[in-house]
N, C-alpha and C positions, 0 to 999 in steps of 0.2 A: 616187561615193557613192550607196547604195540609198536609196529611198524608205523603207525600215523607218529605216536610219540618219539619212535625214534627217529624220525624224521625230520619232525622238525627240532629235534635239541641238536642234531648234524648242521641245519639251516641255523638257528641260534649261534653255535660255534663258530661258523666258516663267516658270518657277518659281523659277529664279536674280532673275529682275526682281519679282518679286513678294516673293519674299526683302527682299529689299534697301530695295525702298520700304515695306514692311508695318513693317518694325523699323529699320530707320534712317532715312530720308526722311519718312514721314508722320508721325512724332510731333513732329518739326519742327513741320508746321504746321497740326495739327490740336489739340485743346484737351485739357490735363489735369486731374487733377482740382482741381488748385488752381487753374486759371484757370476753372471753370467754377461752380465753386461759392462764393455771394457772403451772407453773411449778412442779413438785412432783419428790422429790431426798429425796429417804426413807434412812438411818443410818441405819448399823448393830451393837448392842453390843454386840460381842461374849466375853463371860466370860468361863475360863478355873475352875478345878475342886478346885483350889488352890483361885479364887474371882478373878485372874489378868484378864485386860484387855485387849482386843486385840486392836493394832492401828497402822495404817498405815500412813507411811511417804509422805508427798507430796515434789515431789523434788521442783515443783516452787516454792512454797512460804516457802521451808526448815524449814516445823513442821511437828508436829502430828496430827492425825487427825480421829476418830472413820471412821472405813471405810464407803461408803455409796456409790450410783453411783446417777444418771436422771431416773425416769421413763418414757421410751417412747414405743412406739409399742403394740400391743397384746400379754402382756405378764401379770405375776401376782407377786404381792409380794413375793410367795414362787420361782417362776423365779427368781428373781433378790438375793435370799436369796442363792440358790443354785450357781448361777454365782458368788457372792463373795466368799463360801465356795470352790468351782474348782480353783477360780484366785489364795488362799491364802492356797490351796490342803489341807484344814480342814474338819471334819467332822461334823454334829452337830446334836441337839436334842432341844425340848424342844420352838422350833419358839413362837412368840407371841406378839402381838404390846405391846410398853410399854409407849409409848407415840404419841402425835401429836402436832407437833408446829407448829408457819408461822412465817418468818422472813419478816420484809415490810424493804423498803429501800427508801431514802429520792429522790423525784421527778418520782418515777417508780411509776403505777398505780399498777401491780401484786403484790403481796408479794408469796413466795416461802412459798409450803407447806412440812414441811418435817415431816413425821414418823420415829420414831423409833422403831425396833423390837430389842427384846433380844432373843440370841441363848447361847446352854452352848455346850461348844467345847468337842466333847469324843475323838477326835483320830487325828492322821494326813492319809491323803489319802492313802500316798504312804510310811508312816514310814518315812519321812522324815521334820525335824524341818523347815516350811516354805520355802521350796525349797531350805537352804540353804542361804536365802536373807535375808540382816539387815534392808530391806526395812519394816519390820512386826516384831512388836514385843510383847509379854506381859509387861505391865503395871500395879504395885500396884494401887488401885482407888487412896490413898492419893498422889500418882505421878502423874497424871492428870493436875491439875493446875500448875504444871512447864514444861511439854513439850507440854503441846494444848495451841494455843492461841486465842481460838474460846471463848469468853466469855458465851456465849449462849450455845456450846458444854458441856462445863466444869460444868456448871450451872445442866443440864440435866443430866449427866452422875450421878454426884454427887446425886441427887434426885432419879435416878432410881434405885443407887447402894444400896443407903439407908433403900428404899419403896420398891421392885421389885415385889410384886403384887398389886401394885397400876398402875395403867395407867395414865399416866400423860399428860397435855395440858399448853399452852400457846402461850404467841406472843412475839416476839424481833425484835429490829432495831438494825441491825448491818452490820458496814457496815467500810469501810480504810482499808481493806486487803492491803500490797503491796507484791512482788514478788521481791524479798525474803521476808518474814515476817520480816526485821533486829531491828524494835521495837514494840512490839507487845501492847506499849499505841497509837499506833496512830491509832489502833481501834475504831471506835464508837460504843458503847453500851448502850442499852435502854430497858427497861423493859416496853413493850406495854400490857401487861397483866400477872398477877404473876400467877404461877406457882400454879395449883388447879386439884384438884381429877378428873376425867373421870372417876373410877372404881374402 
């Protein structure tokens, strides 16, 4: 065999292997999109000087609901902390995670990761009681479980109200929301791991 021949049957092999591992071997074990992309909607708990809670209405599914938004973009927790303080023209003190859950949901690969931080409410922005909106309101803790009908919400809020310098974790399946909530058993609720110390 010539040096031109062997040459290129060297060139042939090292492109036949690079073949082969490019599309078939490395997506084995390199990451796709759905393993690599993980939703994060961190919860605020603002508690007023009195222990009530703050919660916000959601008109679709007509409940309550501990405020919370998506984390997306270059932004930071205390970003998104200040943005629901401005939406609900609150002032606040005292930021701090107080927990971290993931909700998994049945046939979805991601499960949602959501933090919770707790804030203690000192002032309103503007001197005025939530812009005037019934869309926001304080909440007794023991009121909780009749206007949320988040099982896992309710579960959490209750724990952190309890413990609040303990940082909390766990997992839940939960999942039958409908729009309007009009029976809040057709919820599915699961406890994929109870409820344990972080700190």
């Amino acid at each position: 065999m010539t040096n031109v021949k062997r040459a290129s049957t060297i060139r042939n092999a090292i492109g036949f292997f690079l073949f082969f591992f490019n599309f078939l071997i490395s997506p084995a074990f390199g990451q796709t999109k759905a393993d690599s992309i993980t939703v994060t909607a961190p919860k605020f708990l603002i508690r007023n000087q009195k222990g009530q809670i703050l919660l916000v209405f959601d008109t679709n599914r007509q409940s309550w609901e501990v405020p919370g938004t998506q984390y997306a973009g270059p932004i930071t927790f205390q970003n998104l902390a200040d943005s629901i303080a401005k939406e609900f023209g609150v002032k606040y003190k005292n930021f701090k995670l107080a927990g971290l859950f993931t909700y998994h949901y049945p046939n979805r690969y991601r499960p949602i990761v959501r933090p919770y931080f707790s804030m203690t409410f000192t002032g309103f922005a503007d001197g005025k009681d939530f812009r005037k909106t019934s869309r926001v309101q304080w909440f007794e803790p023991e009121k909780i479980e009749q206007v949320v009908f988040y099982p896992g919400s309710v579960m959490i809020v209750k724990k952190i109200v309890s413990e609040p310098k303990t940082v909390w974790a766990g997992a839940f399946e939960e999942y039958g929301y409908t729009n309007p909530m009009v029976d809040p058993k057709l919820v599915k609720f699961r406890i994929v791991e109870p409820l344990y110390k972080l700190k």
